[in-house]
C-alpha positions in Angstrom: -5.1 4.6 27.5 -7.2 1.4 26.1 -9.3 1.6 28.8 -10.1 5.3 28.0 -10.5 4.9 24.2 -11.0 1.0 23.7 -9.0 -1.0 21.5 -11.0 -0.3 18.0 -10.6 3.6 18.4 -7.0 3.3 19.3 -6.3 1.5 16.3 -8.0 3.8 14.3 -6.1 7.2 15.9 -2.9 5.1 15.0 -4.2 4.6 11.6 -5.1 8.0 11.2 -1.9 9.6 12.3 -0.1 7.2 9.7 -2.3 8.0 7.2 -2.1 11.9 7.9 1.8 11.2 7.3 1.0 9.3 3.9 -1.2 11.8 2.4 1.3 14.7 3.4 3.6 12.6 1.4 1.5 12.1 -1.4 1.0 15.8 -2.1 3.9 17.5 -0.7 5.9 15.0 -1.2 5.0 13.6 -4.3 5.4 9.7 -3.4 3.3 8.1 -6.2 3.4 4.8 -7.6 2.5 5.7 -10.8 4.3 8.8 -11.0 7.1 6.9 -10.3 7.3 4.4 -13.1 6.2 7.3 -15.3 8.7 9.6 -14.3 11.4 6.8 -15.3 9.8 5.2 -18.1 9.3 8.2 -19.9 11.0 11.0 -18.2 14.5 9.9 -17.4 13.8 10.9 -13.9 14.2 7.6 -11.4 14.1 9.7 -7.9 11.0 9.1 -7.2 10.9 5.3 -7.4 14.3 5.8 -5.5 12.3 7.3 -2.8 10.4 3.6 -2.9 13.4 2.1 -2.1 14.4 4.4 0.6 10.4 3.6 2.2 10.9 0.1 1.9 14.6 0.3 3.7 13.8 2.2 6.1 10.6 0.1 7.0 12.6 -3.0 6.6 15.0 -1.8 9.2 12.6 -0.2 11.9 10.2 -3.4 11.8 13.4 -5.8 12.4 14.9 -3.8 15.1 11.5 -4.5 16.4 11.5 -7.8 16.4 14.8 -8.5 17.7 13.6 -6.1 20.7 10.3 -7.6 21.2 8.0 -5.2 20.1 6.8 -6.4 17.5 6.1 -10.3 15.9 5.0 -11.0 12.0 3.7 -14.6 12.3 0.3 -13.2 13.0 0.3 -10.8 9.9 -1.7 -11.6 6.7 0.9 -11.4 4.5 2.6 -14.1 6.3 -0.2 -15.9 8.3 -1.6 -17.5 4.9 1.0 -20.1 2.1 1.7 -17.7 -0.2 0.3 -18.2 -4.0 2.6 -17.0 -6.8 0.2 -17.7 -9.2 -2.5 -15.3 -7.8 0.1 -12.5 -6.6 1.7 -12.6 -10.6 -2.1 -12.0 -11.9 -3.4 -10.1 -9.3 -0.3 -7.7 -9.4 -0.2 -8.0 -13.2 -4.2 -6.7 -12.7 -3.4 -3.8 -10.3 -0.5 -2.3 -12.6 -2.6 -2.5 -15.3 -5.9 -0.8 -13.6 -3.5 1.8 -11.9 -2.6 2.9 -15.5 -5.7 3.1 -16.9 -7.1 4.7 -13.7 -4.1 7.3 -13.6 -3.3 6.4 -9.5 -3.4 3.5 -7.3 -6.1 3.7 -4.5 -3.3 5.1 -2.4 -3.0 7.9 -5.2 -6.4 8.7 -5.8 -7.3 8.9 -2.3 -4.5 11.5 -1.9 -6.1 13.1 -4.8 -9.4 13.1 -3.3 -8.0 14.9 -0.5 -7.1 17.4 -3.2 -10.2 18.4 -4.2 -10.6 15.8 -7.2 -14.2 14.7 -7.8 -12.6 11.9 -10.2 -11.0 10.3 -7.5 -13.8 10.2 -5.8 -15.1 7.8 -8.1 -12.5 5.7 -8.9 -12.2 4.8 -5.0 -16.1 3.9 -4.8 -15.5 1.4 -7.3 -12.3 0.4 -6.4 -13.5 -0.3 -2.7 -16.7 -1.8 -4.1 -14.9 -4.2 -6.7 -12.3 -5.5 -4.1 -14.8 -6.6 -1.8 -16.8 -8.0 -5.3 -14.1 -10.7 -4.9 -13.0 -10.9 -1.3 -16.4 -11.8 -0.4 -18.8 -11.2 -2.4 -20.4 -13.0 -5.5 -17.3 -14.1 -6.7 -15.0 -14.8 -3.6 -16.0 -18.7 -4.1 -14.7 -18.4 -7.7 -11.6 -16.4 -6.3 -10.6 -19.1 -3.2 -11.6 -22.4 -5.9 -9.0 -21.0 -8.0 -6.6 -18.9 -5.5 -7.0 -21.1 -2.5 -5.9 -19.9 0.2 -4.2 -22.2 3.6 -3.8 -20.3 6.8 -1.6 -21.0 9.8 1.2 -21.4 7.2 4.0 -23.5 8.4 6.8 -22.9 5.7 8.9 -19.8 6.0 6.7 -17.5 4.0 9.3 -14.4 4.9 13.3 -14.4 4.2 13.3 -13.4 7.9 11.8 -16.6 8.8 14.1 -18.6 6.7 17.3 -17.0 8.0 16.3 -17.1 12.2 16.0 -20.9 10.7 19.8 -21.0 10.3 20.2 -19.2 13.6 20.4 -15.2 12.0 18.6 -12.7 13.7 16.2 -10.6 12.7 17.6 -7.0 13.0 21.2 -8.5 10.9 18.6 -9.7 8.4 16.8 -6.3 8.6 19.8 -4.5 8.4 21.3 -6.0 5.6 18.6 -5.6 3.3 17.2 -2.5 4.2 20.9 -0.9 4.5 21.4 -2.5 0.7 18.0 -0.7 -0.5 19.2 2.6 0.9 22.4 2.5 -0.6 20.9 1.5 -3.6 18.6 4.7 -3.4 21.4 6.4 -2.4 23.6 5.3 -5.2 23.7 8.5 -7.5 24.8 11.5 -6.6 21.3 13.7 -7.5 19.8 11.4 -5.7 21.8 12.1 -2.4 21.1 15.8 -2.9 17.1 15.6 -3.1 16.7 16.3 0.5 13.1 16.3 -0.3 12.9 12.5 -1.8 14.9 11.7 1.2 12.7 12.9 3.9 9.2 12.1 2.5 10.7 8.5 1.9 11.7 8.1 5.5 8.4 9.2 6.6 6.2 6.8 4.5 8.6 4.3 6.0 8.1 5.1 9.5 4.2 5.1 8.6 4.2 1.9 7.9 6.3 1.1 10.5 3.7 2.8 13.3 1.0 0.3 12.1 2.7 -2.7 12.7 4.0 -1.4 16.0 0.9 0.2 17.1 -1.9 -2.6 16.1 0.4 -5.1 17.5 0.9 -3.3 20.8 -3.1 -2.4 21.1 -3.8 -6.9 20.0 -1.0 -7.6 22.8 -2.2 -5.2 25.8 -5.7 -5.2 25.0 -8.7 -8.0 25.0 -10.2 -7.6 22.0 -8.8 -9.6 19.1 -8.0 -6.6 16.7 -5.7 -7.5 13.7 -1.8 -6.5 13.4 -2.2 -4.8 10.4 -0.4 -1.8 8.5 -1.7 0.6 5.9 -2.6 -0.9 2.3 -5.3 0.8 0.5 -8.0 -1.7 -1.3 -9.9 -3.6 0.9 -9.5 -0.6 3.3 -11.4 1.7 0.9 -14.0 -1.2 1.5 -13.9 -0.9 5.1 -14.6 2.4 4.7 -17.2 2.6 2.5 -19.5 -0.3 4.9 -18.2 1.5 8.1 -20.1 4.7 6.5 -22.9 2.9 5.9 -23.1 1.1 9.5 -21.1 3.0 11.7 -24.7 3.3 14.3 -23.8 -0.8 14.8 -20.3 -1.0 13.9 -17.1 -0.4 15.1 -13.9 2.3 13.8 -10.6 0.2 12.7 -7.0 0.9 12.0 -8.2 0.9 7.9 -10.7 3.4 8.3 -8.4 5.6 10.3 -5.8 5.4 7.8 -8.4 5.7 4.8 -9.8 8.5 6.7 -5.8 10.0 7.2 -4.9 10.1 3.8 -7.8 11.9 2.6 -6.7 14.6 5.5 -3.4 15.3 5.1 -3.5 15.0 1.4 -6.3 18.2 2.4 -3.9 19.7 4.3 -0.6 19.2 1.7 -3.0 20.4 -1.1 -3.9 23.6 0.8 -0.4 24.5 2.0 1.0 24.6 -1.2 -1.9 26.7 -3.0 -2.6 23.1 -5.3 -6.4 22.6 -3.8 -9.0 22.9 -6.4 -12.5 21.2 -7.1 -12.2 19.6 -10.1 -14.5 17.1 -12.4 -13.9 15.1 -15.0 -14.9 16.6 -18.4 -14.6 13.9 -21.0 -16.6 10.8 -20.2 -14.4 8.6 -22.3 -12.1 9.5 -19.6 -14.0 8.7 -16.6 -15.2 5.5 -18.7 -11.4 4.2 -19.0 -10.7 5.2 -15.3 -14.1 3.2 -13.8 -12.3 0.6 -15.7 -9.1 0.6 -14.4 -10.5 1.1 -10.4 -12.5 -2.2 -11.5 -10.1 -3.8 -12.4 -7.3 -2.9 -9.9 -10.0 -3.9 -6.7 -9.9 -7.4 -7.7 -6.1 -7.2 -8.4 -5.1 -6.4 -4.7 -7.5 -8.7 -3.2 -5.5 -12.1 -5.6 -2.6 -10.0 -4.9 -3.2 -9.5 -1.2 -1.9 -6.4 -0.7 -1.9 -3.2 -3.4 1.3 -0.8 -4.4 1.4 0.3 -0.7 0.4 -3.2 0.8 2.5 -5.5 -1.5 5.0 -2.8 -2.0 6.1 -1.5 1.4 4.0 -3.6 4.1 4.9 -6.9 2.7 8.5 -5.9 2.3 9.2 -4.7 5.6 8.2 -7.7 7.1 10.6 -9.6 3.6 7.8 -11.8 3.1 8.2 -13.9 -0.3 5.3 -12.4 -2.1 6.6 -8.9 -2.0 9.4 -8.5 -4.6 7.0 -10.9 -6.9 4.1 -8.2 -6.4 6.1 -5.0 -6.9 7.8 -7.0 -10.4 3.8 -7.7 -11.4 2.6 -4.4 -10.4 5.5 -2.5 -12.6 5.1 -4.6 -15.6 1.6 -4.4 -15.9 1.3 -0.7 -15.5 4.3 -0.3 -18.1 1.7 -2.2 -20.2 -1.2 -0.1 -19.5 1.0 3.0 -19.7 2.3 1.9 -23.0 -1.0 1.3 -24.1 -2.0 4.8 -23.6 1.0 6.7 -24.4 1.9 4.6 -27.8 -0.2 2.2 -28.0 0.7 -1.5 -29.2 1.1 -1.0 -33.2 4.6 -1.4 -34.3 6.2 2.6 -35.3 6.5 2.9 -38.9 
């Protein structure tokens, strides 16, 4: 199979059939980051960010069954490759939250909304991609790494898996016990057990990310290129994109433009199936103004925070690495902030 496609395009097919999966989820599905703290912040309606939980167990589980079967090894990762920073993954995620509000969607979200037929997303990804790779490496990523440095080839445990093979526990136990807590967690009220549809387009975000680890890790271990053992996360991605548009006559496809590319498709397809595709444009420039604002500021965000709402908040997890459960904390407090901001503002009630 390498040999017929090469090892860039297979990575990009598996990103693309992962990313098909997430954008049906996105729009069929509804599996929103926002929408989620939204929905339970001011709804009363916690099954979506359930549906998180059940993602990130399930994910947790299938990437440790992995590893205890060989398939799959995390040391390589970035997530866990690189001495995790607290400091920058508190701010960065405390930035993302905060852009995601004012922007309405993470790039996850408005890339799903693209594929919807939303000209506003369209926007907010340009400058999303644009403004992550502002920091990662351009004018300012000597400003970012003086003040986030970053050490690869870490050599602490950087993931609770790590820690507990230390005392002799293997993986798939570790897996298994935190993943299985998650989904009974999710699983935990009774309305919750009944939403057949939470439950399925949770397991299916889950096994996304878990066919990115698996398939970039098989494609860097049977092939001889060096590709990366990656997994879907959507800001530097949108990047990739964007340059790979730009040079694609002397470049090659990736695993992120696949799954960039993926989302935007079966978000299409969702969008269509259900009726819900529409052009639409933004029609109050104070609008667009607040949500150029929030994609500028949630670019830079991810990249301190290595890894956005999807990255930090599913990839990270299911490998248990350290940063994640800091990230996902970060990311929810500062787009309650934001969201605060815009629904009641910060004046004291009378």
């Amino acid at each position: 199979m390498l040999d017929v496609l090469g090892e860039a395009n297979a990575t990009a097919l598996i990103g693309l059939g992962g990313g098909i999966a997430l954008g049906l989820a996105a729009r069929i599905g509804r599996f929103c980051t926002l929408g989620a703290i939204e929905d339970m912040l001011y709804g009363a309606d916690d099954r979506r960010l359930r549906m998180w939980a059940i993602a990130i167990g399930v994910a947790i589980i299938g990437v440790h069954v992995a590893v205890s079967a060989g398939l799959f090894s995390s040391a390589e990762t970035a997530y866990l490759d690189q001495v995790w920073n607290p400091l920058g993954t508190i701010i960065g995620g405390l930035m993302f939250g905060y852009g995601m509000a004012l922007s309405g969607n993470c790039g996850y979200g408005a890339l799903a909304r693209l594929g919807g037929g939303d000209l506003r997303s369209f926007v907010i990804v340009l400058v999303m991609g644009l403004s992550a790779y502002f920091v990662m490496s351009g004018p300012l990523a000597h400003a970012r790494v003086w003040l986030f440095p970053v050490e690869t080839g870490a050599s602490p445990p950087q993931s609770l898996t790590f820690l507990a093979g230390a005392l002799g526990v293997s993986p798939w136990i570790t897996g298994s016990v935190v993943g299985g807590a998650l989904l009974l967690l999710a699983f935990s009220k009774a309305e919750m057990r009944h939403s057949y549809g939470h439950i399925f387009w949770g397991v299916v975000v889950g096994l996304a990310v878990v066919s990115g680890w698996l398939g970039t890790y098989w494609v860097a271990t049977t092939g001889f290129d060096a590709e990366p053992i990656e997994t879907h996360t959507f800001a530097a991605p949108i990047g990739d994109t964007i340059i790979y548009g730009m040079t694609a006559s002397g470049n090659a496809l990736s695993f992120s433009v696949g799954s960039v590319l993926g989302v935007i498709i079966g978000a299409a397809i969702g969008s269509s199936s259900k009726g819900h595709f529409r052009w639409e444009a933004c029609e109050d420039p104070r609008e667009l103004r607040r949500q150029i604002l929030g994609a500028a500021i949630m670019g830079p965000g991810a990249i301190l925070a290595v890894g956005c709402s999807v990255g930090q908040g599913i990839s990270a997890f299911s490998l248990l690495a350290f940063s994640a459960p800091v990230a996902f904390v970060a990311i929810f407090v500062g787009a309650a902030l934001g969201l605060k901001q815009l629904i009641t503002g910060f004046a004291p009630a009378e």
